[in-house]
C-alpha positions in Angstrom: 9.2 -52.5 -162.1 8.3 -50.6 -165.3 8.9 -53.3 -167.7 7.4 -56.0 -165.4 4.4 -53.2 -165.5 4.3 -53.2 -169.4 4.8 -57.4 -169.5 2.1 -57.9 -167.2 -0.6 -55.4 -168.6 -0.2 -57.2 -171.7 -0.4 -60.4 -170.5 -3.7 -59.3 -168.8 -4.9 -57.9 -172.0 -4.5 -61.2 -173.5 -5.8 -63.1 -171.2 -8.3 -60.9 -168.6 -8.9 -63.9 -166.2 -5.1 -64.8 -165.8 -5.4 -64.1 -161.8 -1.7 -64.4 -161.6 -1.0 -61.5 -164.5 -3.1 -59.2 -162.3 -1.3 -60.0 -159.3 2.1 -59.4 -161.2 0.8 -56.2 -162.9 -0.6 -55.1 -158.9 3.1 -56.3 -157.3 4.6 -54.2 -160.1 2.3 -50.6 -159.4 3.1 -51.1 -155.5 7.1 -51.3 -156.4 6.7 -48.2 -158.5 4.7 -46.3 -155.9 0.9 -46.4 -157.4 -0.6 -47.6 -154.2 -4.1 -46.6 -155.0 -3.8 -48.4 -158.5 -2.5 -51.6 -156.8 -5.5 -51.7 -154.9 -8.0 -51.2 -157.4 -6.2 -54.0 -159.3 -6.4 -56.3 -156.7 -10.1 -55.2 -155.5 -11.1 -56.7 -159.2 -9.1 -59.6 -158.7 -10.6 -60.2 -155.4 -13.5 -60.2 -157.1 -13.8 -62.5 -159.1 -12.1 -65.0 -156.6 -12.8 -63.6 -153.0 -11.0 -66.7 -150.8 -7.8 -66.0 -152.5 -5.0 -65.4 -150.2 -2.3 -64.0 -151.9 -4.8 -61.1 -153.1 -5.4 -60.9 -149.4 -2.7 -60.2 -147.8 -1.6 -57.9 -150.3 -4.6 -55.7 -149.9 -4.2 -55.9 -145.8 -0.9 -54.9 -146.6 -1.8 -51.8 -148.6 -4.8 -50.9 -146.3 -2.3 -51.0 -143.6 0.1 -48.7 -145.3 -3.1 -46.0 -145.6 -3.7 -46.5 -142.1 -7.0 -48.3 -142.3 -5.7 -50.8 -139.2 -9.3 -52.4 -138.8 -9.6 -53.4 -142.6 -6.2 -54.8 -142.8 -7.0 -56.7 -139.7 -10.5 -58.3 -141.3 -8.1 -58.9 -144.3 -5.7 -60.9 -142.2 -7.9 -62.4 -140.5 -9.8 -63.6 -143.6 -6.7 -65.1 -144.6 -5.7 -67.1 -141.9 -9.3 -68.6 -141.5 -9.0 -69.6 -144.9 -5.7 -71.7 -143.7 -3.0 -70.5 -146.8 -0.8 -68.2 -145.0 1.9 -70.0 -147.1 1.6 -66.8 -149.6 3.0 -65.0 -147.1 6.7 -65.6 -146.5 6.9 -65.1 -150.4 4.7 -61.9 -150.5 7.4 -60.1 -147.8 10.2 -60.4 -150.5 7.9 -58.1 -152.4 7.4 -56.0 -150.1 9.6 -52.5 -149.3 11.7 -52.4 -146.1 9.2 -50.0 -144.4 6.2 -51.9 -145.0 7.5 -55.6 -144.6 8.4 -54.2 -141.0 5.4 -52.5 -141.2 3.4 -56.0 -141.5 5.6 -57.6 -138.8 5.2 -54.8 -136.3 1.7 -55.2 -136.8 0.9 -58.7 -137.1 3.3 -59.3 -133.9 1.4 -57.0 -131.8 -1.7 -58.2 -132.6 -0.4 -61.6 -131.4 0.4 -60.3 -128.6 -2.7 -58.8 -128.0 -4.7 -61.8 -129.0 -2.5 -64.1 -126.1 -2.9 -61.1 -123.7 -6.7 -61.3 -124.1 -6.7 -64.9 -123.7 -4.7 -65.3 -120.4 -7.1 -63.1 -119.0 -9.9 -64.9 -120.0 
């Protein structure tokens, strides 16, 4: 993760609106264990690009890992109204153990809460 950290910072560098460098450099501070730098990377990147989905679910991913269950929620959400949840299945090989069954575990039972709601409606 360090020299895909070093690789990506200076592709960035080069080339500040290379969307996919940030995301690299971002996927490469979560695998080291710089959560809070991660996030600040993709906040940016969000910014300039706020329907983007893989920046998405990798900041409802990290706002889960903090705890912040309603924000990570509005993130997922965002990202499944958008209708590219293919970044997903590819995002989860990124991910740690603990916080790929930290995303299922939460996106299942929010399913399940979402059908419970609606039967009883």
């Amino acid at each position: 993760a360090p020299g895909v950290y070093q690789l990506a910072s200076l592709l960035v560098e080069l080339d500040a609106s290379d969307e996919a460098s940030r995301i690299l450099c971002a996927d490469a501070l979560y695998q080291m264990g710089c959560v809070e730098e991660a996030h600040k990377l993709l906040s940016l990147a969000l910014s300039g690009n706020p329907q983007r989905s893989p920046i998405l679910a990798r900041l409802a991913l990290l706002q889960l890992k903090k705890g912040f269950m309603y924000d990570g929620n509005q993130l997922l959400k965002k990202v499944i109204r958008i209708g590219d949840t293919s970044c997903l299945l590819p995002i989860m090989d990124i991910f740690k153990d603990e916080d790929r069954k930290l995303m299922q575990t939460h996106c299942h039972f929010r399913a399940l809460t979402i059908l419970k709601d609606k039967q009883e409606d």
